[in-house]
C-alpha positions in Angstrom: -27.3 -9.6 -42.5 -29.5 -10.1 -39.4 -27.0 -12.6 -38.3 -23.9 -10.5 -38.2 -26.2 -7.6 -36.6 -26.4 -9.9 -33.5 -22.7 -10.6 -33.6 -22.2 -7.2 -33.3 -24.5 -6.5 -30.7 -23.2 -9.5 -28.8 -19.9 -8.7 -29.0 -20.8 -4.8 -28.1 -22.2 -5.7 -25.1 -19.4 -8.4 -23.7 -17.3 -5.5 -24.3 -19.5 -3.4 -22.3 -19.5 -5.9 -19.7 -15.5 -6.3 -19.5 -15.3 -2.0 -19.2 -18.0 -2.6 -16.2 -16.3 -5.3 -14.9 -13.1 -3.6 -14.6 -14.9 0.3 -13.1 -16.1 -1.9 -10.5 -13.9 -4.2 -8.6 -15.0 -6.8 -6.8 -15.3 -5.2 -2.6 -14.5 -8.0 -0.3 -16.7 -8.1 2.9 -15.2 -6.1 5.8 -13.7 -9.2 7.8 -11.7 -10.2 4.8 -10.6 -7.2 4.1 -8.8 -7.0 7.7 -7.7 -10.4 7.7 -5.7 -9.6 5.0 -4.7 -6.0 5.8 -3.4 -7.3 9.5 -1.5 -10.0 7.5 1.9 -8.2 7.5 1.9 -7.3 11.2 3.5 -8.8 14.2 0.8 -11.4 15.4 0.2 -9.6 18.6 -0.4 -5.9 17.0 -3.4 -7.9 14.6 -6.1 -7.7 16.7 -6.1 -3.8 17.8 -4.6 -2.5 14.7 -6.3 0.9 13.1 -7.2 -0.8 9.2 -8.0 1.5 5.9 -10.0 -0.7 3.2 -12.8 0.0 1.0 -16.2 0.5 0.5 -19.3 -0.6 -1.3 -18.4 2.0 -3.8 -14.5 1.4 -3.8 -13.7 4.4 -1.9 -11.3 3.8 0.8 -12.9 4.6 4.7 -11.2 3.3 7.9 -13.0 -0.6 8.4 -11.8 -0.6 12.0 -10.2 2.4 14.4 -7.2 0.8 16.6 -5.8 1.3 19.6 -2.3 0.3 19.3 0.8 2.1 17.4 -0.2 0.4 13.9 -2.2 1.4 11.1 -3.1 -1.0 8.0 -4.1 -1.0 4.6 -6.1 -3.2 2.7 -5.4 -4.2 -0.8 -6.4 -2.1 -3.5 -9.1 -4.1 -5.6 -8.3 -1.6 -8.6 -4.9 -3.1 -9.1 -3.2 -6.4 -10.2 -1.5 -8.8 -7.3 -2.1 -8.6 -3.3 -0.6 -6.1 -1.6 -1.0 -5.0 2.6 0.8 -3.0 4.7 0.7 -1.6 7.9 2.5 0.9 9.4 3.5 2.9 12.6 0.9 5.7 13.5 3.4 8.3 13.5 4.2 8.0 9.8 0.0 8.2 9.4 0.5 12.1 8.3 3.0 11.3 5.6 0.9 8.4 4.2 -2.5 10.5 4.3 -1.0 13.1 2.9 0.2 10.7 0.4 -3.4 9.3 -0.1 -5.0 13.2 -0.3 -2.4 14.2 -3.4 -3.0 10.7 -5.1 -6.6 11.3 -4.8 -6.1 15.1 -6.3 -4.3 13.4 -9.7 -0.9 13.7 -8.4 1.4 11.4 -10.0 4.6 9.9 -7.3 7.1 13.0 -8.6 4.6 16.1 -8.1 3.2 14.1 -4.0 7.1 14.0 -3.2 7.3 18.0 -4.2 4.6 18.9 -2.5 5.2 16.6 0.6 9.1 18.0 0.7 7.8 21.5 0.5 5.5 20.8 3.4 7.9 19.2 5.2 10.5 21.8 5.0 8.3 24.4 5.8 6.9 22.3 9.1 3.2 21.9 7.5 4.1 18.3 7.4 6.0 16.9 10.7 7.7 13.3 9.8 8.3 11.3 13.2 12.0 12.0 14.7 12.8 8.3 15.7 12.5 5.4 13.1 9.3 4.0 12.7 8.4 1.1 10.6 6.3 0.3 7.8 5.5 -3.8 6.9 4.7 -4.7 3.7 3.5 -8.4 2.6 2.5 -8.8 -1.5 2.1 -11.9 -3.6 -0.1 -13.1 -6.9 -3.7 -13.0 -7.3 -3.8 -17.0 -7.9 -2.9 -17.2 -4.3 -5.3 -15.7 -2.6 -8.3 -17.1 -1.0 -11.1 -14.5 -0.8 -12.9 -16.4 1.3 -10.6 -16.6 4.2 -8.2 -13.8 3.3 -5.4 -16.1 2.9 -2.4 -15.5 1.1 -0.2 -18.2 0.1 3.5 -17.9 -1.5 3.7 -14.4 -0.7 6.9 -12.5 0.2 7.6 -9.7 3.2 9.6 -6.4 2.6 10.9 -4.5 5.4 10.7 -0.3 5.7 12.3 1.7 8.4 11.5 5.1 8.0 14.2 7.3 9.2 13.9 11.0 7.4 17.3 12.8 6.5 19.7 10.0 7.6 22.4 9.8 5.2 25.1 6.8 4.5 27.2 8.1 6.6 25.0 8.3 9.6 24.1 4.6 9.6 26.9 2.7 7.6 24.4 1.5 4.3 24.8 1.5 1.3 22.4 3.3 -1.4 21.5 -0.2 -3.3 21.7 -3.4 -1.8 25.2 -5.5 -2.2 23.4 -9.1 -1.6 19.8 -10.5 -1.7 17.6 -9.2 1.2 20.4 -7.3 2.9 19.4 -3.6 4.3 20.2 -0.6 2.2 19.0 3.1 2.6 16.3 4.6 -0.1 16.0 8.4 -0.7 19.4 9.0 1.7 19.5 12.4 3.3 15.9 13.6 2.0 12.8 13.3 4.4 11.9 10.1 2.4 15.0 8.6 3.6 14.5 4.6 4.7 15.9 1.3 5.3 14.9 -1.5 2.7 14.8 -5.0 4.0 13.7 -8.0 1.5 13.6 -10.4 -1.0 15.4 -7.7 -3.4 17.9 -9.1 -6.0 
């Protein structure tokens, strides 16, 4: 009896263990995390880009303020696979605002309801010319936490340009070929241009 007791004690607490394990991701040191944030840029915008990553506590804080046009994001340790982006500083209001309603328990339909509201009524101003938004992602086996490396990873393209339409620029609404451009959202104040590895 004593014997399966501890079994079940043992196996309580590795279960424990796992649930702790998972509530609190591992929080790479602050250089890492903007080695790999900056990843996605153009090499010259690395070094003075604005970068978002996350605390001792997994909150997210800014790691480093910028003084150029880009602002980056550091992969989210809560979630499976690498993924950094970086983007221009005039879509920053749209992506905080993005951040704020995730943070209040919005799922992706009710943040574009209440971002399109704002938009329309001016609240929320979404940059007039495009602007661009860099994305590089790839698989957890690949990445070297020590140097913020990532190996065998893939880049996807986003040109932000709110309300154009397929008439306006000539694309398509789904891409025709692998890693043509092809416009998302068309016509809406999401509206952008989709460059990458896309089937």
């Amino acid at each position: 009896m004593k014997k399966y007791t501890f079994l079940i004690v043992m196996a309580t607490l590795s279960m424990q263990l796992a649930c702790q394990e998972a509530k609190n991701p591992e929080i790479l040191p602050v250089e890492i995390q903007i080695k790999t944030a900056t990843l996605p840029a153009p090499e010259a915008d690395k070094e003075n880009a604005m970068v978002y990553g996350y605390d001792d506590n997994g909150e997210m804080t800014v790691l480093r303020q910028g003084n150029n046009n880009l602002v980056c994001l550091a992969d989210d340790p809560q979630k499976e696979g690498i993924s950094v982006a970086c983007y221009s500083k005039k879509l920053e209001p749209f992506m905080k605002r993005g951040r704020e309603l995730t943070a209040e328990g919005k799922d992706a339909d009710e943040r574009e309801k209440v971002r399109g509201a704002e938009v329309e009524s001016g609240k929320l101003i979404m940059p007039k010319e495009p602007s661009m938004l860099y994305v590089y992602y790839g698989d957890d086996k690949n990445y070297d936490k020590t140097t913020g490396a990532l190996a065998d990873a893939q880049y996807r393209y986003v040109i932000y340009t709110p309300f154009a339409t397929m008439e306006s620029t000539g694309l398509p609404d789904k891409p025709h070929a692998k890693g043509m451009p092809w416009l998302m959202n068309p016509g809406t104040f999401r509206a952008h241009i989709m460059v990458g590895p896309f089937e």
